[in-house]
C-alpha positions in Angstrom: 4.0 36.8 -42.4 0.7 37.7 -43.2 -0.9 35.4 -41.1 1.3 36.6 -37.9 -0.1 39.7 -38.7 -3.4 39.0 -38.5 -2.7 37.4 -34.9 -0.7 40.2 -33.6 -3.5 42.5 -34.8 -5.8 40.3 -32.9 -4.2 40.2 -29.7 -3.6 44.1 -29.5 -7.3 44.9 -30.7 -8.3 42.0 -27.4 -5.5 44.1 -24.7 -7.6 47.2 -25.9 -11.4 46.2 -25.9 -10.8 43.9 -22.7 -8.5 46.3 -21.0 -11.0 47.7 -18.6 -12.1 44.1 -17.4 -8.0 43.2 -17.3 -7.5 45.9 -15.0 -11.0 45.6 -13.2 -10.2 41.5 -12.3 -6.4 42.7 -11.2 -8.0 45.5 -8.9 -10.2 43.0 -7.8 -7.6 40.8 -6.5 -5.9 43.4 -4.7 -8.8 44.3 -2.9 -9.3 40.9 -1.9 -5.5 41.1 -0.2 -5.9 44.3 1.1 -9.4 43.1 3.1 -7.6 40.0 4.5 -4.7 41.8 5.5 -7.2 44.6 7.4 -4.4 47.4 8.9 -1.4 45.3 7.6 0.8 46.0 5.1 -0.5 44.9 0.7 0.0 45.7 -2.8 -3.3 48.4 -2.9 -1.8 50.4 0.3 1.7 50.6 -1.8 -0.3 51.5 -4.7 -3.4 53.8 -3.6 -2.5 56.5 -1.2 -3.7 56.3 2.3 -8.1 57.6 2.9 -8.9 60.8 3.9 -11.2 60.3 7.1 -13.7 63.1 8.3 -16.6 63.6 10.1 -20.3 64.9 9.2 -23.6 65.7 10.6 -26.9 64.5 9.1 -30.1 64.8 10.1 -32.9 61.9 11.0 -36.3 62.2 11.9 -36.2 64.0 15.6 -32.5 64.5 15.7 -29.2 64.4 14.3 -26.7 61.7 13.5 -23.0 61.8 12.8 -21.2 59.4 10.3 -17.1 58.9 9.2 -16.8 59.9 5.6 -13.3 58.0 4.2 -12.4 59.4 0.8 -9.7 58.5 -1.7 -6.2 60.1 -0.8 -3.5 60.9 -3.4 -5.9 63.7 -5.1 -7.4 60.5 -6.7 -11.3 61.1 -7.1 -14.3 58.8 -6.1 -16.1 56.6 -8.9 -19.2 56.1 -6.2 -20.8 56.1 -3.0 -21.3 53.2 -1.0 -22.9 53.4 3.2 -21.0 51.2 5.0 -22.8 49.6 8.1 -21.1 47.8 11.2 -21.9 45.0 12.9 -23.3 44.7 16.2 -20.2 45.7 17.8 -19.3 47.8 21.2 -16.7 49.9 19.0 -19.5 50.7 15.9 -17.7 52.8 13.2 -14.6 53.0 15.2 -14.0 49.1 15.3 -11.0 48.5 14.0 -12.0 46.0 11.5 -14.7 48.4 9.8 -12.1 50.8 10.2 -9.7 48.7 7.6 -12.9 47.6 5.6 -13.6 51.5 5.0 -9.7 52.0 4.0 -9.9 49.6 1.8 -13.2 50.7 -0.4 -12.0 54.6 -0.3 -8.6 52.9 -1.7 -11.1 51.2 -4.4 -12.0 55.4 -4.8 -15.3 54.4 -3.2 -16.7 56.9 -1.1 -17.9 55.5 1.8 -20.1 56.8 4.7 -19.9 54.7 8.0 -23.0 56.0 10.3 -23.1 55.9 13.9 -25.8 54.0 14.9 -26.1 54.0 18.6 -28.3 50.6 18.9 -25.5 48.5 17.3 -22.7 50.5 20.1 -25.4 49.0 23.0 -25.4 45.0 21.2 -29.0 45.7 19.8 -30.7 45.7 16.6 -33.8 47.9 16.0 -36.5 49.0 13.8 -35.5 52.3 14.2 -32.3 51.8 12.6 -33.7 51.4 8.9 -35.4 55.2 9.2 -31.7 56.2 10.2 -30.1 54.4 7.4 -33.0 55.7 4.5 -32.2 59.0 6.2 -28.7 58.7 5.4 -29.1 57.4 1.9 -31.4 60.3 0.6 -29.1 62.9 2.7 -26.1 61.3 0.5 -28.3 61.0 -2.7 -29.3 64.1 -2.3 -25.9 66.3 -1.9 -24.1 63.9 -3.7 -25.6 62.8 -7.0 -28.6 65.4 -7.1 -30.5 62.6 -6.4 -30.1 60.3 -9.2 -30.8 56.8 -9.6 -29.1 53.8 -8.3 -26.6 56.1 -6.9 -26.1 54.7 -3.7 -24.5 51.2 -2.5 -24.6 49.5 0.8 -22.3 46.9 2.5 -23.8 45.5 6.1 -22.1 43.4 8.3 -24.2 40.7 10.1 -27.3 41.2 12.6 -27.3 45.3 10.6 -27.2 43.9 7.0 -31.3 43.4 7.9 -32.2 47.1 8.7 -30.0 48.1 5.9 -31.8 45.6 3.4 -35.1 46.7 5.1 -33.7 50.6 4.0 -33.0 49.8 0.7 -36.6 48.6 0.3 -37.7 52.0 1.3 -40.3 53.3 -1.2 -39.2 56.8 -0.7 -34.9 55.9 -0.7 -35.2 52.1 -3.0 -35.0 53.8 -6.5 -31.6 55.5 -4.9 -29.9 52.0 -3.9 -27.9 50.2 -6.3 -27.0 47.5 -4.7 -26.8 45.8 -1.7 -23.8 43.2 -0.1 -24.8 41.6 2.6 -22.2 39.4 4.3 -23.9 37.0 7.1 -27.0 38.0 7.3 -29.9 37.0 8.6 -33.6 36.4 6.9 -36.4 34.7 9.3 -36.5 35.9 12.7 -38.1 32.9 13.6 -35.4 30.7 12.1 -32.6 32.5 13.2 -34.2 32.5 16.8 -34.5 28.9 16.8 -31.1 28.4 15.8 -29.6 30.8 18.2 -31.3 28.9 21.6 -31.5 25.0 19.8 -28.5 25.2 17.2 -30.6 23.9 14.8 -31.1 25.3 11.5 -31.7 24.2 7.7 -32.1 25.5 4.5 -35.9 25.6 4.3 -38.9 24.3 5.6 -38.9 20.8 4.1 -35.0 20.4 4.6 -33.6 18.5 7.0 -32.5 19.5 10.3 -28.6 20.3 11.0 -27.1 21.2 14.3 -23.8 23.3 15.3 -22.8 24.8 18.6 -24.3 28.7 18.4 -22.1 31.4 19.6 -22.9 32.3 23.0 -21.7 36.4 21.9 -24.9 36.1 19.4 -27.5 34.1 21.7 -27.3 36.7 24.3 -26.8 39.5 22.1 -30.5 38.2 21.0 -30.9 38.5 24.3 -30.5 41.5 25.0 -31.8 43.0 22.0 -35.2 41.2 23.2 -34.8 43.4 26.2 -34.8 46.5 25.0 -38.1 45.5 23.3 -40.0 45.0 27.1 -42.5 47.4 28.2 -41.6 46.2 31.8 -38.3 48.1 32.8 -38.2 45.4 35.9 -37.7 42.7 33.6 -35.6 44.9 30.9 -32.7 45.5 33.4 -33.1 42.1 34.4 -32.5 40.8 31.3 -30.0 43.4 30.2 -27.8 42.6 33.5 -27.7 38.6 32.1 -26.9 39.3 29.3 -23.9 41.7 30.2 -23.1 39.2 32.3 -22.8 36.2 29.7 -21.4 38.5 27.1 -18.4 39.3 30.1 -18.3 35.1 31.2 -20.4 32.8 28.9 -19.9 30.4 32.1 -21.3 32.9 34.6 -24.6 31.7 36.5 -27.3 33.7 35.9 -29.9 31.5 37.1 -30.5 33.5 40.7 -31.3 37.0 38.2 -33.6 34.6 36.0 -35.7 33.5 38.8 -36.3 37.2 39.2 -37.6 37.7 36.2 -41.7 38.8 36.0 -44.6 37.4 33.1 -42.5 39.0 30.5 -39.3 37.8 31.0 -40.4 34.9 31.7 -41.4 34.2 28.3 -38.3 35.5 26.5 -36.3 33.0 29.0 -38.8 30.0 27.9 -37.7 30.7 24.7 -33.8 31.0 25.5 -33.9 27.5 27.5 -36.0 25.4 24.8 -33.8 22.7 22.8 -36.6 21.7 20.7 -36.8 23.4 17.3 -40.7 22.2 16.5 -41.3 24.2 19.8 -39.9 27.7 18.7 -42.9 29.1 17.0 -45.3 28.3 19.9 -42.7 29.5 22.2 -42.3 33.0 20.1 -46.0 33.6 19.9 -46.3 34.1 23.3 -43.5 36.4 24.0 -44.6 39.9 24.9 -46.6 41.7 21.8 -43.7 44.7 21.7 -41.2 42.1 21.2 -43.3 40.3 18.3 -44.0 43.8 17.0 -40.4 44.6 16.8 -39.7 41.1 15.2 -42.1 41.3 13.0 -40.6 45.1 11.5 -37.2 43.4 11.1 -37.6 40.3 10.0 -36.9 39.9 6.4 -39.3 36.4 5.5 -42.3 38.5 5.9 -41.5 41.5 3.2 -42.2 41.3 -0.6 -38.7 41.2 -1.6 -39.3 42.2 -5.2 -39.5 45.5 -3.3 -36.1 45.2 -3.6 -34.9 47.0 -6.3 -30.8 47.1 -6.3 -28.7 43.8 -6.9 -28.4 41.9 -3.4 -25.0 40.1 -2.8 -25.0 38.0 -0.2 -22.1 36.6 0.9 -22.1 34.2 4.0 -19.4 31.4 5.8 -20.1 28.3 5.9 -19.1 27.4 9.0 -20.7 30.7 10.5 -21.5 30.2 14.5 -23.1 33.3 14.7 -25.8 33.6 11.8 -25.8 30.0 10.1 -25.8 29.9 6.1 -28.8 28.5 5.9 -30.4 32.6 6.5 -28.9 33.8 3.2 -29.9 30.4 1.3 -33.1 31.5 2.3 -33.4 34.7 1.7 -31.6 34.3 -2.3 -34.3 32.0 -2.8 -37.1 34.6 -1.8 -34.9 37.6 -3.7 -34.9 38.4 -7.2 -32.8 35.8 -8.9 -31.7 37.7 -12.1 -30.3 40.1 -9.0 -28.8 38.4 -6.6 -25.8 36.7 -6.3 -24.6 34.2 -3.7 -21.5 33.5 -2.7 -21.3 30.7 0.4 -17.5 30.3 1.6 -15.7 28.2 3.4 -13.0 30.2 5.1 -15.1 33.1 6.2 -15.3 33.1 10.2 -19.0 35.4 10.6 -17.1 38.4 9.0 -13.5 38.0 9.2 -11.6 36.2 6.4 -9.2 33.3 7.2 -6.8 31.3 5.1 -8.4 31.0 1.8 -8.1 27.8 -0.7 -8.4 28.1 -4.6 -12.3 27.6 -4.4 -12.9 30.4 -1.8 -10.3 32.3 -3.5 -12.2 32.3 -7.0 -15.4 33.0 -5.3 -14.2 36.0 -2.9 -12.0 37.1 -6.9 -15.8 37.4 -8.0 -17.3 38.7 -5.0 -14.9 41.7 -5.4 -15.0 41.9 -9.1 -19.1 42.5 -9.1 -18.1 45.2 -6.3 -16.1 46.9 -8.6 -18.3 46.2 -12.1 -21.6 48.1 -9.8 -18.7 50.7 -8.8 -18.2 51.6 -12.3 -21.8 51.7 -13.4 -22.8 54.4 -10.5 -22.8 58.5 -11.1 -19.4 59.6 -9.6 -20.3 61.6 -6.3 -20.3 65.6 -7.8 -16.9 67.2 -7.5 -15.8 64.3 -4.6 -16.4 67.0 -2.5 -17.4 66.3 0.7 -21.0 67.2 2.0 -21.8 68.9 5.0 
């Protein structure tokens, strides 16, 4: 009797010291669900009430921005703040899929701040977007959590998770960030240039070479985000008007607008026809100095990344036709290892979940349960009232 004691004592002092974790890996799951079934129907939508969506104003350095705020319904109160930053995507905040994805951290009682950022509306990446998204994470910082420490998280989708990496590095926002998750992301510039025009890629310098089919949406999205960079607005609509026109057909002939093109675009098409991936850096060097200058401030191999201060997860699919693997291999292996975390899964399409087996499933279980575990380590925003 005695003995049955003892183990009954046991097991209720383990439901009560391990409750929070219990509860923690159980929410995790559902948040799991609830991101794979995006606006369709799961357990955390039967259990959490529905967001509260609004709109705010913020300012950035010469103007103002706007951003969606998504706060926990039900009278339930936020545990954190997290910046949630879209793809490069026509739709930006508005896309349906970040739409869900913000649902379903304010369900998590996250809340989370989707910015507009204008560049990523027009299928283009720029420097300008990491003063845009510091902006935004002192404004947040700053009303929110009176500026305390690691007080901010970030979740980035694709060709954006480098600005909002590049932000949290930010000596005047990096003590703010707590952490960082990255999923499909890119690292080298270089690399992920070659790739996108060869199909070639690997995992570092001295690995081997491996080859897939790019997707044509991201080689001329590269495209036309090289545009933008041209001093020579002959060449810049030229280029623009190929691109649109690929993005619309990737079988369209654009040859008669290429042989239009002047010195500049010249050399960004030299570099969009090569198939040799030992040619790349040559053919990079000589594109236009604003494009290298505009590589060069988003490109990720270059930086010190112990600047870095928050915990980076990175999570990226295998089979990714848009960004390979390879770019967040890369880029955990130049990161602080006792702060990062990698996650590399099979049935992750770019950014959108498919059908999941038990490995992918256990790693996507711990992918969400670290979300959660930072979640409850971060100053609650103060009052969950929304700033203005």
């Amino acid at each position: 009797m005695r003995r049955w004691f003892w183990i009954a004592a046991l097991l209720v002092f383990a439901m009560v010291a391990f409750k929070p974790l219990i509860f923690r890996a159980v929410e995790a799951l559902l948040v799991i669900e609830d991101v794979a079934a995006g606006s369709g129907a799961s357990r955390l939508k039967e259990w959490r009430a529905a967001p509260i969506r609004e709109q705010i104003t913020y300012r950035v350095p010469g103007k103002t921005n706007t951003a969606d705020v998504y706060r926990p319904g039900g009278g339930e109160h936020a545990r954190a703040t997290v910046v949630v930053v879209p793809g490069v995507v026509r739709l930006g905040k508005d896309d349906p899929r970040i739409v869900a994805f913000a649902e379903t951290m304010a369900r998590s009682r996250f809340m989370v701040f989707v910015p507009d950022l204008k560049s990523l509306r027009e299928l283009s990446i720029r420097s300008e977007d990491v003063d845009e998204l510091s902006a935004l994470t002192w404004h947040i910082a700053s009303k929110e959590t009176a500026g305390a420490e690691k007080s901010v998280g970030i979740v980035a989708f694709s060709y954006a998770a480098g600005p909002a990496i590049l932000a949290a590095m930010n000596p005047q926002t990096r003590r703010l960030v707590r952490f960082v998750y990255a999923i499909g992301t890119y690292y080298d510039i270089i690399s992920l240039g070659t790739y996108l025009t060869t199909g070639y890629f690997r995992e570092g310098p001295d690995q081997r070479w491996q080859r897939r089919t790019p997707s044509s949406y991201a080689t001329w999205v590269f495209v036309h985000s090289s545009a933008a960079w041209l001093k020579d607005s002959a060449d810049r609509r030229i280029l623009k008007a190929m691109s649109e026109t690929k993005l619309a057909d990737p079988n369209a002939d654009v040859r008669g607008m290429a042989a239009q093109l002047g010195p500049e675009g010249q050399a960004v098409h030299r570099l969009l026809l090569n198939r040799d991936p030992e040619k790349t850096p040559l053919l990079v060097s000589e594109l236009p100095a604003s494009v290298l200058a505009e590589f060069h401030r988003l490109d990720l191999r270059s930086r010190n990344m112990a600047d870095l201060q928050a915990t980076l997860i990175l999570v990226h699919g295998r089979d990714d036709t848009l960004i390979p693997y390879s770019e967040s291999i890369r880029l955990a292996a130049a990161a602080d290892a006792d702060r990062t975390h990698l996650f590399v899964i099979r049935s992750l399409a770019h950014v959108e979940l498919g059908s999941s087996g038990v490995v992918d499933l256990w790693m996507l279980s711990r992918v969400s349960y670290l979300l959660l575990t930072e979640r409850d380590a971060m100053p609650p925003p103060v009052g969950n009232r929304l700033i203005k």
